[in-house]
C-alpha positions as CSV (number, residue, x, y, z in Angstrom):
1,X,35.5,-11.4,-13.0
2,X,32.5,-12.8,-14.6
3,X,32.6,-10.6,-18.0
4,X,36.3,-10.2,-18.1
5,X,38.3,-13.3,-16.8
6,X,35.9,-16.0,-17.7
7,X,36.2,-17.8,-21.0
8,X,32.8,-18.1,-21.6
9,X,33.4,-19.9,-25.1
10,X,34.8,-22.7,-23.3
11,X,32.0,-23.3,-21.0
12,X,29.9,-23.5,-23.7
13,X,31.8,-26.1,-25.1
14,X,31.8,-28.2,-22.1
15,X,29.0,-30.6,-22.8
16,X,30.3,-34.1,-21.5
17,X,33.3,-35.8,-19.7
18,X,36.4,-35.5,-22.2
19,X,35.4,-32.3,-23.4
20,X,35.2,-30.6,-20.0
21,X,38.5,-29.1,-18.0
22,X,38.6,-30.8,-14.4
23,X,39.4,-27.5,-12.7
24,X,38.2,-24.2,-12.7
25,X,41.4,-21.9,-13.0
26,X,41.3,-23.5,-16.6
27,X,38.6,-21.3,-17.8
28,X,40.0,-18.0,-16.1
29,X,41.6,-15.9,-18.9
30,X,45.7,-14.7,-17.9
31,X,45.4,-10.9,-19.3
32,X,42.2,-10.1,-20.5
33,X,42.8,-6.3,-21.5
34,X,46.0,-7.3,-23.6
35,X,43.5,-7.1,-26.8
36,X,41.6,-3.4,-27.3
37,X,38.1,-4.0,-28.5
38,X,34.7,-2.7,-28.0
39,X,33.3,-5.5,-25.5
40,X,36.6,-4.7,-22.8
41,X,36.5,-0.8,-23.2
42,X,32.2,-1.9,-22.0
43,X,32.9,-4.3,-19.3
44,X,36.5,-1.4,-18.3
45,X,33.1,1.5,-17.5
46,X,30.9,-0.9,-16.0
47,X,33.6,-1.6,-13.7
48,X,34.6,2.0,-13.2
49,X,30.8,3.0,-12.6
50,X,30.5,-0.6,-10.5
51,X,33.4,1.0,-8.5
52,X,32.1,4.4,-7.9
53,X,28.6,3.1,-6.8
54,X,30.7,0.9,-3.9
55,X,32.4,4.4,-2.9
56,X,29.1,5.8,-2.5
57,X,27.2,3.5,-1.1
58,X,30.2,2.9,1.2
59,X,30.5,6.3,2.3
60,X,26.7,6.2,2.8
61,X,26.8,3.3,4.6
62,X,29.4,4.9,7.2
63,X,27.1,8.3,7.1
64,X,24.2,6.0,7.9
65,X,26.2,4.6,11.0
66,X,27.6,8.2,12.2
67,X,23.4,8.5,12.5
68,X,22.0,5.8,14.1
69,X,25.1,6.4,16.8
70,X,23.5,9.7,17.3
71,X,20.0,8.8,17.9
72,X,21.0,5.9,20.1
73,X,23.1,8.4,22.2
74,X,19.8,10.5,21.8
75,X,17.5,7.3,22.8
76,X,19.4,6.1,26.0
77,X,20.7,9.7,27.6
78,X,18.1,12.0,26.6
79,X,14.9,10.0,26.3
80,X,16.0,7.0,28.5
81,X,14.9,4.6,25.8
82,X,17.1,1.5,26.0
83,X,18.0,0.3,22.5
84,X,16.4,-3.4,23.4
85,X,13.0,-2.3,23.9
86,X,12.7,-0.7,20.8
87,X,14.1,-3.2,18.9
88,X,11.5,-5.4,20.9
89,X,8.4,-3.0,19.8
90,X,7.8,-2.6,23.2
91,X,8.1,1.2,22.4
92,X,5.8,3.1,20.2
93,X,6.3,5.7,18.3
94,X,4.1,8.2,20.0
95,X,5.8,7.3,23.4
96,X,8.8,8.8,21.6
97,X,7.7,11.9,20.3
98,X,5.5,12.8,23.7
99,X,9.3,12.4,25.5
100,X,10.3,14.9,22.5
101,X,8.2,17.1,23.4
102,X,8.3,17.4,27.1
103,X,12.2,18.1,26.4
104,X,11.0,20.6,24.4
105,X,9.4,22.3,26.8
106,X,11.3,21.7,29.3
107,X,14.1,23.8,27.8
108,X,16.6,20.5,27.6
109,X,16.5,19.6,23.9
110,X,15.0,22.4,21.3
111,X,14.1,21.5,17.6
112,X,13.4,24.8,16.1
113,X,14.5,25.7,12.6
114,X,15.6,29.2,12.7
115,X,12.9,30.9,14.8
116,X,12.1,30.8,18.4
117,X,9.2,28.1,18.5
118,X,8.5,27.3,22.3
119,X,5.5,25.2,21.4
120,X,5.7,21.8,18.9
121,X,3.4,19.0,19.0
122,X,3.2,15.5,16.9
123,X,2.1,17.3,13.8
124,X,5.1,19.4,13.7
125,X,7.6,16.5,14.6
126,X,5.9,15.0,11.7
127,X,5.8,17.1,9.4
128,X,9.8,17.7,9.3
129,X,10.1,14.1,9.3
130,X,8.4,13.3,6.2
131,X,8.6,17.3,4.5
132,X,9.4,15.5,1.0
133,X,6.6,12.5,1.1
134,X,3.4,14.4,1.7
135,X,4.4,16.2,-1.3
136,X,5.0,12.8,-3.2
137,X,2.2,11.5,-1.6
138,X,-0.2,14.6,-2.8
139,X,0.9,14.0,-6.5
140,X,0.4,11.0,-6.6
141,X,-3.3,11.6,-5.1
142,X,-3.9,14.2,-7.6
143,X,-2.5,12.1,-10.5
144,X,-0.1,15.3,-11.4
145,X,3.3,13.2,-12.4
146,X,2.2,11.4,-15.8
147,X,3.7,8.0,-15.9
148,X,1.7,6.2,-18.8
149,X,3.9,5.5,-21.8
150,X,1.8,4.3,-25.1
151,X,2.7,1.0,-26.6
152,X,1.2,-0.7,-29.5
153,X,-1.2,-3.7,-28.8
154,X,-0.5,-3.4,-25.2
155,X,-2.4,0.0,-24.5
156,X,-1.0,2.7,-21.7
157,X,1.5,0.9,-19.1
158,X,2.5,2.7,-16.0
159,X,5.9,2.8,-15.5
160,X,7.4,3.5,-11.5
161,X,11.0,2.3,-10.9
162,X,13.1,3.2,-8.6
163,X,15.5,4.7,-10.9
164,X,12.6,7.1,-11.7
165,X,11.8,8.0,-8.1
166,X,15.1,8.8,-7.6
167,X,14.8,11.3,-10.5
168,X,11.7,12.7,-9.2
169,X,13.3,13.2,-6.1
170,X,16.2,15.2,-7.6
171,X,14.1,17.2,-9.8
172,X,11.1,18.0,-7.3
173,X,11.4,17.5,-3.9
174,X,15.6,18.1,-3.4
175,X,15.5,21.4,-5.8
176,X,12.1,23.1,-4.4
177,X,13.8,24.0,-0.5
178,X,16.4,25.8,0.3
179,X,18.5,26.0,4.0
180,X,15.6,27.4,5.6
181,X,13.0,24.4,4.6
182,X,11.7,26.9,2.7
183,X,9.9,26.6,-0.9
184,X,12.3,28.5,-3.4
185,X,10.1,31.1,-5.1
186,X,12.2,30.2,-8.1
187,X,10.7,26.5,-7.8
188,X,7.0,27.3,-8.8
189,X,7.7,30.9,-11.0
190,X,10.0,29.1,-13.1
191,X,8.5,25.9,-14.9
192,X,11.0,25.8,-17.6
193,X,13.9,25.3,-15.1
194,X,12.3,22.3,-14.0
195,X,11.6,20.8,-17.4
196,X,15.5,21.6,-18.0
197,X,16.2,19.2,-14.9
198,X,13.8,16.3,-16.3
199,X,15.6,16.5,-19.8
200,X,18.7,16.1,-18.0
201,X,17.9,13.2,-16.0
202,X,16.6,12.0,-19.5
203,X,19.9,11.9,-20.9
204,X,21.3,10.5,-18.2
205,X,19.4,7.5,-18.0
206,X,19.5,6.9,-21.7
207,X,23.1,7.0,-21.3
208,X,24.0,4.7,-18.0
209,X,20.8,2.7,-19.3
210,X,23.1,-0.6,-20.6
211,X,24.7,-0.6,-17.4
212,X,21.7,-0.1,-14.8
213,X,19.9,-3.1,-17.2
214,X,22.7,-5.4,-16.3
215,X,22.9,-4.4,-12.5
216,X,19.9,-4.6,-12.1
217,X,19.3,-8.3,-13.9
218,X,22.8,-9.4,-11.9
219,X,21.2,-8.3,-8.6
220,X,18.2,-10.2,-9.3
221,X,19.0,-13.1,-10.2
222,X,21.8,-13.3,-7.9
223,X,19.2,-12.2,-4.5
224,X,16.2,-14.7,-5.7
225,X,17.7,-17.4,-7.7
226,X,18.2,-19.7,-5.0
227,X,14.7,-18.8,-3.5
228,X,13.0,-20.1,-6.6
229,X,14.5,-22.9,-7.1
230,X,13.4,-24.1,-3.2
231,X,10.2,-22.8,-3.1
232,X,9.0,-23.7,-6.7
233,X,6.8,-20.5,-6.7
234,X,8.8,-19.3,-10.3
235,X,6.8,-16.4,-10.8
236,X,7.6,-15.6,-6.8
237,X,4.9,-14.3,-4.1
238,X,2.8,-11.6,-5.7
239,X,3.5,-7.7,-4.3
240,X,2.5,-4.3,-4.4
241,X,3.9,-2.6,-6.6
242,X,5.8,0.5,-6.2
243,X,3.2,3.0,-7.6
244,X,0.6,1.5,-5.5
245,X,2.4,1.9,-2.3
246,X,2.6,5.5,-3.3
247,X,-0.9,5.5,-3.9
248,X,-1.8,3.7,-0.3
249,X,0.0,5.7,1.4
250,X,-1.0,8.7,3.4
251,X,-0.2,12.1,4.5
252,X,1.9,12.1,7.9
253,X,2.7,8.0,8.0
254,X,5.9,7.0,8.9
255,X,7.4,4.4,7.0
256,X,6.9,1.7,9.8
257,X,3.6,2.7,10.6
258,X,2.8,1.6,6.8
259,X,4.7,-1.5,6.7
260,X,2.4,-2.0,9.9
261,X,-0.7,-1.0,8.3
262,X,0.1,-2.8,4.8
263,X,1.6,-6.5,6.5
264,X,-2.4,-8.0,6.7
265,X,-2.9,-6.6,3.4
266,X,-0.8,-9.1,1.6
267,X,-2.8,-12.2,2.9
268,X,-6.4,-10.3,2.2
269,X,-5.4,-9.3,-1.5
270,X,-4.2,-13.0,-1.4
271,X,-7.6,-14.3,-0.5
272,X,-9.3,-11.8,-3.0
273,X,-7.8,-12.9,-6.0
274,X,-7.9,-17.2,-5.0
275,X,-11.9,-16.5,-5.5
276,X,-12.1,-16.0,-8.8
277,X,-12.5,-19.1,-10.8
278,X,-10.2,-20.3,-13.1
279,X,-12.1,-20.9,-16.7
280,X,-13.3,-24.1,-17.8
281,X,-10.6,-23.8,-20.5
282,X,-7.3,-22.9,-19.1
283,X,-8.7,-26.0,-15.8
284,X,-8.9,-28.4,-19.1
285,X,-5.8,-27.3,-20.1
286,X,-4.2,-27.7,-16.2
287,X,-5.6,-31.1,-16.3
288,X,-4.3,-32.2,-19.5
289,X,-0.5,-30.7,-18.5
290,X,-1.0,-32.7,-14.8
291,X,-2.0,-35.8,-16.6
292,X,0.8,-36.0,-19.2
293,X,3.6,-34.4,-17.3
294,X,2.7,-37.1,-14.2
295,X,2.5,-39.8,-16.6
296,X,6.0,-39.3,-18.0
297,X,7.8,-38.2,-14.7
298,X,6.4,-41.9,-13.3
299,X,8.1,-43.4,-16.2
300,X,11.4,-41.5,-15.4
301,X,11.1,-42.3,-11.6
302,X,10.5,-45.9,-12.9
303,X,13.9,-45.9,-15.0
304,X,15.3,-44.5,-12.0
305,X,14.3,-47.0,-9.7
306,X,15.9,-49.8,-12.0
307,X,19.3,-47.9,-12.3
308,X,20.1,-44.4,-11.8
309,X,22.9,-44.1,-14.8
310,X,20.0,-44.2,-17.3
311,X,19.0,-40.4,-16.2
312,X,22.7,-39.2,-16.7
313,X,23.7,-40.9,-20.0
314,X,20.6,-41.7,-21.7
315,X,19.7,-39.4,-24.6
316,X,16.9,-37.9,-26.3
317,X,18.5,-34.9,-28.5
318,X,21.2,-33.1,-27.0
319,X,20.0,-33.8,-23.6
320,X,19.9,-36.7,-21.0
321,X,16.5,-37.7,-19.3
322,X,17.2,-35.7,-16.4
323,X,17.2,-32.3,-17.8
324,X,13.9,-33.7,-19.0
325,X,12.7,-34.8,-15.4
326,X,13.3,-31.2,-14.3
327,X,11.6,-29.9,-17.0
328,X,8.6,-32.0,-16.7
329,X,8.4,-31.0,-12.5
330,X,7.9,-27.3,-14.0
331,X,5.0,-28.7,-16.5
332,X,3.6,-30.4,-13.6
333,X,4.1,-27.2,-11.6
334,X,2.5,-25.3,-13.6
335,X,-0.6,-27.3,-14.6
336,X,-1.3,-28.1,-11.1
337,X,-1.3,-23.4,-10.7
338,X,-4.2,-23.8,-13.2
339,X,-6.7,-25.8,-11.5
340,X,-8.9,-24.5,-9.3
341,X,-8.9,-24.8,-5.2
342,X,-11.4,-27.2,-4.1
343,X,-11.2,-25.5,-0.7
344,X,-12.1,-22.3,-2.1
345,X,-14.0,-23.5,-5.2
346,X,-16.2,-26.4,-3.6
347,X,-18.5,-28.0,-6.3
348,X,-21.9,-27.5,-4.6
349,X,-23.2,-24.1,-5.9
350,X,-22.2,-20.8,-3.2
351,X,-22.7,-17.0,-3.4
352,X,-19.5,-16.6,-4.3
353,X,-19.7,-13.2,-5.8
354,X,-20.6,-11.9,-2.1
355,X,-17.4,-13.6,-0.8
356,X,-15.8,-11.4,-3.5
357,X,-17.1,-8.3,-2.7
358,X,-16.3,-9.2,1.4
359,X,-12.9,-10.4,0.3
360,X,-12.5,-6.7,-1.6
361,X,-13.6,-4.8,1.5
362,X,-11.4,-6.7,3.9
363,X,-8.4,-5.6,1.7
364,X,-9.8,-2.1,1.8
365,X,-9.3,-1.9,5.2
366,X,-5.5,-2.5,5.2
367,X,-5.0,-0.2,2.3
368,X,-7.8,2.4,2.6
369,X,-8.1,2.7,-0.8
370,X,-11.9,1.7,-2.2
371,X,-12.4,3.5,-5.2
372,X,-16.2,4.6,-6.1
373,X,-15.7,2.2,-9.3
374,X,-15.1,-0.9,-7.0
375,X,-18.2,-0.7,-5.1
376,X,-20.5,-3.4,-5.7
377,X,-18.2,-4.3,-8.6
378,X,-15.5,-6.6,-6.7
379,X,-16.5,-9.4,-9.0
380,X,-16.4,-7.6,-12.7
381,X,-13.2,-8.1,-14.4
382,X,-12.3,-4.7,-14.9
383,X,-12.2,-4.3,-11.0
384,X,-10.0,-7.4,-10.9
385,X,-7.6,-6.0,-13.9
386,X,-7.1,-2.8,-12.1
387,X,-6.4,-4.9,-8.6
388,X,-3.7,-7.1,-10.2
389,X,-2.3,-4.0,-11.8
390,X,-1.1,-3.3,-8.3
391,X,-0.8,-6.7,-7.2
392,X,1.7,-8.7,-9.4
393,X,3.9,-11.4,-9.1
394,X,7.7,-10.7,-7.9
395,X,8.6,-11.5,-11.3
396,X,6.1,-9.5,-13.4
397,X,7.5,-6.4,-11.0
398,X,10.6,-7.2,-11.8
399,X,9.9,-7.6,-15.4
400,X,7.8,-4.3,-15.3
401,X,11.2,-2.2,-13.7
402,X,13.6,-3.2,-16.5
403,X,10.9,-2.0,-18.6
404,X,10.4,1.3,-16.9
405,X,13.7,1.4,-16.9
406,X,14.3,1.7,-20.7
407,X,11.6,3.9,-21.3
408,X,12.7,6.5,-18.3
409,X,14.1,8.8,-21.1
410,X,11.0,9.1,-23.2
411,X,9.4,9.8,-19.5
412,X,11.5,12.2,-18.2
413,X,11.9,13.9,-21.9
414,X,8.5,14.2,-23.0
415,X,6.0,12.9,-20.5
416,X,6.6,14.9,-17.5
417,X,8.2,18.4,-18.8
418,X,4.6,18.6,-20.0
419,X,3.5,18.0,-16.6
420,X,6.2,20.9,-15.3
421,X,3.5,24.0,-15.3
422,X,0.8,21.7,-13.1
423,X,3.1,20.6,-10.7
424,X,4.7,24.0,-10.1
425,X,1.0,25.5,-9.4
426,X,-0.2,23.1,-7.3
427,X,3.4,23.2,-5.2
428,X,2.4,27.3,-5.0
429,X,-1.2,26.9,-3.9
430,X,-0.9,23.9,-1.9
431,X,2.2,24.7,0.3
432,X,1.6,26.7,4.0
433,X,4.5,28.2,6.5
434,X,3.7,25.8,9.7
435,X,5.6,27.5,12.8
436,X,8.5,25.0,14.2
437,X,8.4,22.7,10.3
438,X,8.9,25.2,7.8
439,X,6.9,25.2,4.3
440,X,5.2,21.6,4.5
441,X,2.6,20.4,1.9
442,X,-1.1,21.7,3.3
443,X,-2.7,18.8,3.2
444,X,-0.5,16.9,5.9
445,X,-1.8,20.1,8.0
446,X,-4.8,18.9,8.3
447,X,-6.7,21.4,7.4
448,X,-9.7,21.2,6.8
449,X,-11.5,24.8,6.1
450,X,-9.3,24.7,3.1
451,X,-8.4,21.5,2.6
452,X,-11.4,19.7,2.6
453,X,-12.7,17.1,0.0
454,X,-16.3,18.0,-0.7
455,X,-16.6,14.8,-2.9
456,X,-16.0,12.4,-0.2
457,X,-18.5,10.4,1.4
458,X,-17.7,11.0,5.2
459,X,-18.2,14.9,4.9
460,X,-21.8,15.3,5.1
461,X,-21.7,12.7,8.2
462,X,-23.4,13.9,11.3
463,X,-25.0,17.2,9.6
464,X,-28.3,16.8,10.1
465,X,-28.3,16.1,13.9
466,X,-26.2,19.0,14.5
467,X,-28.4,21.4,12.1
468,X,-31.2,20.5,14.2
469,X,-29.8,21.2,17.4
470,X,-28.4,24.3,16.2
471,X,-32.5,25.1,15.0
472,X,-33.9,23.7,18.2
473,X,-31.1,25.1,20.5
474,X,-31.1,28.5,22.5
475,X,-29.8,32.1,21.4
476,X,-26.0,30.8,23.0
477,X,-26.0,27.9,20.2
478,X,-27.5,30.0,17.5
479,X,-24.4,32.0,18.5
480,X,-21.7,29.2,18.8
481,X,-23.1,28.3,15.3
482,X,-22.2,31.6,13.4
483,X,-18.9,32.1,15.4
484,X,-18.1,27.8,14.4
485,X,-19.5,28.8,10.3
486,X,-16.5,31.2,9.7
487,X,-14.4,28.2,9.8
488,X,-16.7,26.0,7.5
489,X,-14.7,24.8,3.9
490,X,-15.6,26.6,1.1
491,X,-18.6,24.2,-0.2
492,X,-20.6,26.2,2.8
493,X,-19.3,29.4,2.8
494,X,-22.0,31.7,2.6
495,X,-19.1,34.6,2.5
496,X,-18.3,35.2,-1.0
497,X,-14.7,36.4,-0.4
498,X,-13.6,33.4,1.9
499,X,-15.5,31.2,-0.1
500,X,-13.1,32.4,-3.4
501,X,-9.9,32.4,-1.1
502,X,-10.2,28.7,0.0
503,X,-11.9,26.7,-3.0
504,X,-8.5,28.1,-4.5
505,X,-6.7,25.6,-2.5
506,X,-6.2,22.2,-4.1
507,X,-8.5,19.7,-2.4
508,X,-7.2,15.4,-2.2
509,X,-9.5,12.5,-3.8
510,X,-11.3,10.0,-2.4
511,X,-10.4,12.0,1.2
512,X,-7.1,11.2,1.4
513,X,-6.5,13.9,3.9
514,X,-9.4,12.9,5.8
515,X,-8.7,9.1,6.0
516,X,-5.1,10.3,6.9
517,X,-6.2,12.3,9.7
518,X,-8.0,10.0,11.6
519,X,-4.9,7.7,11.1
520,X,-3.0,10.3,12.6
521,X,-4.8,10.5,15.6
522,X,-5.6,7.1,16.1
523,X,-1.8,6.9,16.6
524,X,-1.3,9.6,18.6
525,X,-4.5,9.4,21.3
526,X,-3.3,12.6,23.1
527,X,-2.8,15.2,20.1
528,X,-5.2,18.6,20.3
529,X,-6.4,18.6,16.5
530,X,-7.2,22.0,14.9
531,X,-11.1,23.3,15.4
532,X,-11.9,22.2,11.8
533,X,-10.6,18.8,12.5
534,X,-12.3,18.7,15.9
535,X,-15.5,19.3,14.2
536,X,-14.8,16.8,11.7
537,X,-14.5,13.9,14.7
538,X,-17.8,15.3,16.3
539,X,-20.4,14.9,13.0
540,X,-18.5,11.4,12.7
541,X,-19.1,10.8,16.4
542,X,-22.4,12.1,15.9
543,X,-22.8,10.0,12.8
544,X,-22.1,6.6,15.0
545,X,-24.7,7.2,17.9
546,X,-27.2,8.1,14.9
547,X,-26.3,4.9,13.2
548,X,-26.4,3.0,16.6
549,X,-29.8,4.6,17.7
550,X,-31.2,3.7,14.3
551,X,-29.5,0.4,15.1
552,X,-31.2,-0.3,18.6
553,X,-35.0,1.0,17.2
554,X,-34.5,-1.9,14.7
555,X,-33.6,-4.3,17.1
556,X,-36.1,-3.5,20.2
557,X,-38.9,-5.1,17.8
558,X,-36.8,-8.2,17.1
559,X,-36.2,-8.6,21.1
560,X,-39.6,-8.1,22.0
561,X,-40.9,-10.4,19.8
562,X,-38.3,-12.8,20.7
563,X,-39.3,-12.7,24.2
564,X,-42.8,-13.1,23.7
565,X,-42.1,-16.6,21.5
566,X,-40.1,-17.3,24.6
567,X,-42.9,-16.8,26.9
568,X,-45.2,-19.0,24.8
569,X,-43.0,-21.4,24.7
570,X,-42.1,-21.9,28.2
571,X,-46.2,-22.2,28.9
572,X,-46.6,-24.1,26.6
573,X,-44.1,-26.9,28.6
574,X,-45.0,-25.9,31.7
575,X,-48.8,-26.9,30.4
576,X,-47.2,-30.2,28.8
577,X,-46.0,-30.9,32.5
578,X,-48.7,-30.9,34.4
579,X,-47.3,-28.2,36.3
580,X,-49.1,-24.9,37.2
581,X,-48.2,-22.2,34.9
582,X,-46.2,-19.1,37.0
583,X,-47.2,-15.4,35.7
584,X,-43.9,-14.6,33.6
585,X,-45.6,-12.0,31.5
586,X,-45.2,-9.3,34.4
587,X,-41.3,-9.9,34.5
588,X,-40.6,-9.0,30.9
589,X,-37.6,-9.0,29.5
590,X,-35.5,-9.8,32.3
591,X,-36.0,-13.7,32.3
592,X,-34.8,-14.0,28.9
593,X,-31.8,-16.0,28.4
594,X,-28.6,-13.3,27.4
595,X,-27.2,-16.0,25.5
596,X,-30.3,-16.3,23.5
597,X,-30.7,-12.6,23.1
598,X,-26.9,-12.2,21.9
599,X,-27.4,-14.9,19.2
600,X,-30.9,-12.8,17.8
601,X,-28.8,-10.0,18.0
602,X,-25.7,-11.5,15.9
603,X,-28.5,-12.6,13.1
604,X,-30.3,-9.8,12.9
605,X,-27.1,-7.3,12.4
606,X,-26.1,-10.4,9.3
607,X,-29.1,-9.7,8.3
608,X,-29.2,-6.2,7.6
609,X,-28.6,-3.3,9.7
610,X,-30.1,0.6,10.4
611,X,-29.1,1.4,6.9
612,X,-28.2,-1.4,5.1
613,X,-31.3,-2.4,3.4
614,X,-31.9,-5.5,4.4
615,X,-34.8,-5.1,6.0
616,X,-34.2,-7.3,9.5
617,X,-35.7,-11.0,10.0
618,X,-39.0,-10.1,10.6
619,X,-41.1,-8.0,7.8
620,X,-42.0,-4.6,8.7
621,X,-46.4,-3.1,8.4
């Protein structure tokens, strides 16, 4: 209706009273196909493809229905779930699966593929779940899909829409099983077949490209028009983008266990970016748009106040002062964005390139993503440039997908059949045959005697205390030790042959697969973990009580010496009092205040800790 039966040329020349048509049925064209040009037979295929998108999403939207019937049928009979409690969240996940499984076993409900599995746990409900996504999630870890397009002056962009992920989809992760959830041999022998598929998706998108540009600018505006124009935020709330999500995510996480984990995020990368101070020129700037803007919009409210009708028929140009007014409300708006926060920036002198680096760990928390270039650089600006890459505005996103969009056929043409041969290995060397899920990606197995990333930080955790029990320990450790080292990773393999066998296998960065395990089992308390895995949680474990003992031996002096000050003290007023002074030197510790005590402790941990370097409050011989 919009493109066909609207005369747009007479809108246009509406500008006043006698030149506008009082109703609206006077701008609707009668028979807008009677005439054959180029612009109908456009707005006749976008209607047709327009069409055929409503069929399909219709006819998902009933498939989608059909579904949920069936699991709620499966909730309420099988599981004895009622729908309200889980649309309350007063049912977790793991509740659900640990019902799964005792039907399972139980012989009432089985959810085997083709093969007579008996046994399943959480990993293997898992793993079928989200078959497709650890594989995603392990390219985009091992940076094997090659997204950066080269523009001039701009530099590499990386480009992620949806449109894209879609293609990805079809060309990786729908192709590479067949019936049995099985990889297709085909898949990973034949690279060429799958650079064939991206060139085809290519072509696609460069032809449906018009149309999907003018969907997708429709649906946008349409969705967050109205949102703007209340809130006054015009570039809209920043988000992650799409890429990064990918990137934050990890192996075996549902989708609503990383909404969970990613909702605090928002506010902490919020809080991260508000500490940076604006420069002294774009706050001169600020001021100078506040000040003029303001001045004018008080002369406007002043003509206002005196009569109304000057704002509608008043002219300066073509337009009446109350275009102007709105205009100088987004001058105002936006000079007012580039001054700084005096609740944030106060003018007396802080440390605030330690609230930056806090600010920067807090958001690493929620995304578990810190890499080894942020640390101790929170503040530099190339840390900050990379962190709003990932973090834009609503409208820089959107800006950012109609570009992606457009260049999706150089992508998929030249950029990632280059990238066919890499992804078919690692697909070959990385996939395993779980019993009960199929052929699942080997890092969401979790494990680790193959798996394991010898770069990160947390796998050297705990060695040296269990080295030197195993030295210290009798002939049955010595034992339990070379039985446990045939299950090492390959970094200390002292076999040669399993040592080549497993550094074969692709390892994650920055331990994704580890971080992703103890995610895992943080939410699901009751799984049995592999042996690898279980050793894993006992150097980490073992890692805490050394970092806690180290912790108490740095303390104990503090307390001591606390106590003693104490001690002096209270003679000292007891002396002052003219009261005979009671032996408190024989009772120790035990007449100190807890309060006290807990407030030394507080200060000394700020301080500096076991292994933080900073040394404690009082200096050491």
């Amino acid at each position: 209706f919009l493109f066909a039966y609207l005369d747009w040329y007479k809108l246009v020349q509406c500008t006043d009273e006698r030149s506008c048509e009082e109703k609206l049925s006077d701008y609707v064209i009668d028979k807008p196909f009677s005439q054959k040009s180029l612009y109908n037979l456009l707005v006749i295929l976008y209607c047709l493809l327009f069409l055929l998108y409503g069929i399909f999403s219709t006819f998902t939207f009933i498939a989608s229905i059909s579904d949920a019937l069936t699991a709620r049928t499966f909730f309420e009979d099988k599981l004895g779930i009622d729908t309200r409690k889980l649309e309350g969240g007063s049912i977790e996940w793991d509740d659900i699966v640990q019902k799964t499984i005792t039907l399972q076993k139980s012989g009432q409900c089985r959810i085997d593929i083709h093969e007579n599995v008996q046994h399943i746990d959480e990993l293997t409900v898992t793993q079928r779940i989200l078959r497709k996504e650890n594989f995603m999630v392990a390219f985009i870890n091992k940076d094997l899909i090659d997204l950066k397009v080269p523009l001039p002056f701009v530099g590499n962009i990386q480009c992620f829409s949806k449109s894209l992920e879609v293609s990805i989809y079809f060309c990786i992760l729908s192709y590479m099983f067949n019936h049995k959830y099985q990889v297709r041999p085909t898949f990973y022998m034949d690279p060429a077949s799958l650079k064939r598929r991206f060139v085809v998706c290519g072509v696609a998108h460069a032809v449906f490209m018009p149309f999907l540009l003018l969907f997708m600018m429709l649906h946008f505006f349409m969705s967050h028009m109205y949102d703007w124009r209340s809130s006054r935020q015009y570039l809209g709330p920043r988000e992650w983008s799409d890429y990064a999500k990918w990137t934050f995510r990890e192996f075996n996480e549902l989708p609503h266990m990383f909404e969970r984990r990613m909702g605090p995020s928002y506010k902490a990368a919020e809080d991260y970016l508000k500490l940076f101070p604006q420069s002294a020129a774009m706050a001169s700037l600020g001021r100078a748009l506040v000040f003029v803007s303001g001045s004018l919009g008080a002369v406007l409210i002043s003509f206002a106040a005196v009569n109304d009708s000057i704002l509608l028929h008043v002219k300066i140009g073509q337009w009446n002062l109350l275009w102007y007014a709105g205009i100088l409300g987004v001058v105002y708006s936006v000079g007012k964005g580039m001054l700084p926060n005096i609740d944030i920036h106060p003018p007396h002198v802080h440390n605030v390139y330690a609230e930056i680096e806090n600010a920067l760990g807090k958001v690493s928390t929620h995304t578990h993503y810190f890499p080894d270039i942020w640390k101790g650089r929170g503040w530099d600006s190339q840390t900050k440039k990379s962190f709003t890459e990932m973090f834009q505005f609503k409208a820089q996103l959107f800006a950012l997908e109609l570009l992606s969009v457009v260049l999706a056929p150089y992508i998929l043409c030249i950029s990632l059949p280059k990238c066919a041969g890499k992804l078919c290995h690692f697909v070959h060397k990385a996939k395993i045959e779980m019993p009960g899920a199929g052929d699942v990606c080997g890092h969401s197995s979790f494990n680790f005697d193959a798996f394991e990333d010898e770069n990160w930080e947390g796998t050297k955790m705990g060695e040296g205390s269990l080295e030197d029990a195993t030295d210290g320990g009798s002939d049955a450790t010595t034992a339990a030790a070379d039985s446990s080292a045939q299950h090492l990773p390959y970094t200390r393999q002292r076999n040669p042959e399993i040592r080549t066998k497993l550094k074969s296998r692709p390892k994650t960065r920055q331990g994704k697969m580890e971080k992703s395990f103890f995610s895992f089992k943080a939410a699901h308390p009751n799984w049995k973990c592999s042996s690898s895995g279980q050793n894993l949680i006992d150097r980490i474990s073992s890692y805490q009580q050394q970092q806690e003992q180290a912790l108490a031996r740095e303390i104990q002096p503090h307390i001591e010496a606390a106590a003693r000050q104490l001690e002096t003290l209270r003679r000292l007023e007891s002396n002052n009092r003219g009261q005979p002074r009671q032996d408190n030197l024989s009772m120790g510790v035990g007449r100190i205040d807890e309060s006290y005590m807990r407030q030394n402790l507080s200060t000394i941990e700020e301080s500096g800790g076991a292994d933080s370097g900073g040394g404690g409050i009082f200096p050491r011989n």
